[in-house]
C-alpha positions, 0 to 999 in steps of 0.5 A: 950799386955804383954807377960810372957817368963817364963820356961826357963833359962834367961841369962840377960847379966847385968855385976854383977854376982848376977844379971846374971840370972833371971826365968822370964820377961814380955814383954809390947808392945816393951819393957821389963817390968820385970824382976824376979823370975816366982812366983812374975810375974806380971799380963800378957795376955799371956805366951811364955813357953821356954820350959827350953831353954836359953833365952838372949839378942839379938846379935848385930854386932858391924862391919858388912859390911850389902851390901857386906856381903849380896853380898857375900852370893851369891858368890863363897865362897874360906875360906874353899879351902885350897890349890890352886888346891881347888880354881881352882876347886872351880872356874871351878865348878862355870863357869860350873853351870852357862856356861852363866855368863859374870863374877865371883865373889869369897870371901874368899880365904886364903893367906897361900892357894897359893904356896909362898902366892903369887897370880898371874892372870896366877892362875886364867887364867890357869882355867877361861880364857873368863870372867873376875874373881875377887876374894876377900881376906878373909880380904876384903883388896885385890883382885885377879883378871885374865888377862880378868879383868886387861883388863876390868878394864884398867890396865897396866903396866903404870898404876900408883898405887892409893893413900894408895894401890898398883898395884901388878906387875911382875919381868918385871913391868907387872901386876900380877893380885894383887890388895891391899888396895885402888887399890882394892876399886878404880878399882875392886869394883869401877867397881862392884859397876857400874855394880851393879844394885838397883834390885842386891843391894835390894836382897843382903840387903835382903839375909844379914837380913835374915842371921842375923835374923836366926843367933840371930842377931838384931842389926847390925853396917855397918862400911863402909857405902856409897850412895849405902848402905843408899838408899838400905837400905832405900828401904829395909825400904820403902818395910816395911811401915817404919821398919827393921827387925833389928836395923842398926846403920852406919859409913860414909865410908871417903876416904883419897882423898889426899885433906883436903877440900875433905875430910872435905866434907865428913864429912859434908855429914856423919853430914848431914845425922847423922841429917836429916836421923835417924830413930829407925832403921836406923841411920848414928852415925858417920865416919869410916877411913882406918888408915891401911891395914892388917897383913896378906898381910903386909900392916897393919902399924907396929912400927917394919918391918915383917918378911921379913923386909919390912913394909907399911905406913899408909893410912891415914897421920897425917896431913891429919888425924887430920883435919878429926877427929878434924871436926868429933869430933866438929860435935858430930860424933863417929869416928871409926877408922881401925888400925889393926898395932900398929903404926896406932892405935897409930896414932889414939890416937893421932889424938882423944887426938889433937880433946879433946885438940881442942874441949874441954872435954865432953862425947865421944864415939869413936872406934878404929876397930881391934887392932889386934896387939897393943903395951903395954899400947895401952889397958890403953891409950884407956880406959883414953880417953873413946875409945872402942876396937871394935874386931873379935873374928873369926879373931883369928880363929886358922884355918887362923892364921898361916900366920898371924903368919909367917908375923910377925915371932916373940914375936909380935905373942904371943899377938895377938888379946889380948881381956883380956887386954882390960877388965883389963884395963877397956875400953869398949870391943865391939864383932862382926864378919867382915862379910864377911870377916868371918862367920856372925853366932854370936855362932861360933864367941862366940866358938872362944871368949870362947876357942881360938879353931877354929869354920872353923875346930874343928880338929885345936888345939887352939891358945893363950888359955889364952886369952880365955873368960868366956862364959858370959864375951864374951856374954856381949861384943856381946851383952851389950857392942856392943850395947853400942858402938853406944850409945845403952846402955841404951836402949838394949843389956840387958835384963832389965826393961825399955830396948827394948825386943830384945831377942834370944832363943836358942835350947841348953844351952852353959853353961850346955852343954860346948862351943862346943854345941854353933857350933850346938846350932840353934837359935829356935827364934829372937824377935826385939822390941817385935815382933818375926821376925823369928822362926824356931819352928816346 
């Protein structure tokens, strides 16, 4: 059947200015058809009439968590908690809503929310005593947890800190109740992850889709994805006689295990599933490897000390990261890698230049995840090699900057998250939001890409407004570009004749109504391969 979407504004996301904007498409089945002025539409069967609404591409979710973020729509949510009496209230009110629950779990919570930024387990236990807590950072890179959850996770004093992380310890050698980097992954979500039955993970698949679906999404990219998120997902596909209600792409999660045969194996596991798993909506593309931690807890790798003149070494060593990327590169996988410090996204240059030395020069499409403070030139070496710069709009959320800023303490802070200097240089510029390490809504992370304002709390005045985008440049990079950071470009992100129909319609016009109507706008319906997959008419 072709279908007319005509009566509305059609932003098309092409890149030339000339090409932007168009009245109508048609829709044949699957795919776009035609695209161009509503007199000369061809012949259809019927008419979708926007009714002078803005229609654009589908969003896709250039780094998503799909498992986690689905987990934490159902948890206690900290962002908004900002001071530590808010957390303890949050945290009592929780217990008290579900007296008969045997844990909690809470996400979100903020550095610069607790005296000195430094949590304790007494914090928790001074509210929640009798069941274990585990509180996960805004960033995802720690956890906080209480004495009852130290105790079921079998930490003590003589328990020795993981390969990459650390066990936070008091003045006497105690621990603290702090859990960073992979002592977070090897012990608290280690232990969730066994208490975490298949019933659990189907309905946290299921709360993600619908949250994206509702937020204009219809793609996503998992960037940490492991056994338990391939078979969930499959389910989720299997409940469906084959589909998703949107497109997923993957990268297998390869932990430094300290081992390179260890290592190397997960990548022959990412290169097994690459080939034998692909379907049009769920495929395995590529590795992702957690090159460093974060600012915001100092355990991001920085050519410079912190303000506090302390620094963090990678995760991942050269010795143990090229062999990694070398194998991953030789086997055609897309290699995305976490490097939020500069002297880890230098780090993983170097290990993708050693792999096009070794494998020889054909077409790549690697990632570097983050970059939120990379040094000069950083931008200009990505584009030579083909690396896109895969970053968070939300990250730079003025609202949750400031500890960010008080961790580096000088000139560092005024080029973060510096989004311009990768569209200078002329290297691809994919946008997505983290989630959940922040809100999943495709329209916040826009306000914030568009204003430097902040999408948590409107009162908070901007930060870095230079490094602010036109509205249809930061559209673009959520949309063209994040679907062509997977190898999507010739097939959506656009609309355009012969790409998939995977289209928004939104119930206000950003570009008439100004950056903030995109904090209000609802998304009135989302269309994947032609189908529409949710509609909030009526």
């Amino acid at each position: 059947m072709r279908t007319l979407y005509a009566h509305g504004r059609i932003f098309t996301g092409e890149p030339s200015s000339e090409d932007a904007w168009a009245e109508a498409f048609v829709v044949d089945d699957d795919t776009i058809v035609w695209v161009g002025a509503r007199d000369d539409a061809p012949e259809v069967d019927r008419t979708v009439d926007l009714e002078g609404r803005l229609a654009l591409p589908g969003f896709t979710d250039a780094h998503t968590h799909l498992l986690m973020m689905g987990a934490a729509l159902g948890q206690v949510a900290l962002t908004g908690a900002r001071t530590l009496a808010d957390i303890q209230t949050r945290l009592r009110d929780a217990v008290a809503a579900e007296p008969e629950a045997t844990v909690l779990r809470g996400r979100g919570w903020l550095f610069d929310a607790i005296p000195s930024g430094r949590p304790t387990r007494g914090m928790i236990d001074a509210v929640v005593t009798a069941i274990p807590v585990y509180l996960d950072a805004n960033d995802y890179h720690s956890c906080w947890v209480n004495s009852a959850a130290l105790a079921e996770l079998g930490i003590t004093r003589d328990t020795p800190d993981p390969l990459g992380g650390r066990i936070g310890r008091d003045e006497n050698g105690e621990p603290d109740g702090m859990l960073y980097e992979t002592a977070a992954t090897r012990y608290a979500w280690a232990h969730r992850d066994a208490a975490t039955t298949d019933a659990d993970r189907d309905a946290d698949v299921e709360r993600a889709l619908d949250a994206y679906l509702a937020a204009g999404v219809t793609g996503a990219v998992d960037m940490a994805f492991d056994e338990y998120g391939l078979a969930a997902l499959q389910r989720a596909q299997e409940r469906r006689r084959g589909e998703l209600p949107i497109r997923v792409a993957a990268y297998w999660l390869v932990d430094n295990t300290g081992d390179d045969d260890a290592n190397l194996a997960q990548v022959e596991r990412a290169a097994a599933l690459a080939a034998e798993s692909a379907t049009p909506w769920l495929r395995v593309v590529g590795i992702k490897l957690v090159l460093d931690g974060v600012i915001d807890a100092c355990t991001a790798a920085m050519r410079h000390p912190y303000a506090d003149g302390t620094n963090a070494d990678p995760i991942w060593s050269a010795d143990r990261l090229t062999p990694v990327v070398v194998a991953a590169d030789a086997k055609g996988l897309q290699i995305a890698q976490h490097a939020i410090g500069d002297l880890a996204s230098a780090m993983a240059l170097d290990a993708l230049e050693h792999a096009v030395l070794v494998n020889g020069d054909r077409e790549r499409r690697h990632r570097i995840e983050h970059l939120e403070y990379a040094a000069p030139g950083t931008a200009e070496r990505m584009a030579r090699l083909g690396v896109t710069a895969s970053m968070q709009p939300v990250h730079a959320d003025p609202a949750i900057f400031a500890n960010w800023a008080q961790m580096l303490g000088d000139e560092r802070v005024e080029r973060a998250f510096a989004w311009p200097e990768y569209e200078s240089a002329g290297a691809l510029l994919a946008f997505s939001t983290d989630a959940p390490t922040a809100p999943h809504d495709a329209l916040a992370n826009m306000y914030v890409a568009t204003t430097r304002a902040s999408a948590l709390d409107v009162t908070v005045p901007a930060t870095h407004p230079q490094f602010a985008l036109p509205l249809d440049s930061a559209l673009g990079h959520a949309t063209r570009d994040a679907a062509a950071s997977v190898g999507d470009g010739a097939l959506r992100g656009r609309i355009a004749p012969g790409l998939a129909a995977d289209i928004v319609v939104l119930d206000a016009d950003p570009f008439a109504d100004g950056p903030l109507s995109l904090l209000s706008a609802r998304v009135i319906s989302t269309v994947v391969a032609g189908r529409t997959r949710r509609s909030a008419v009526g």
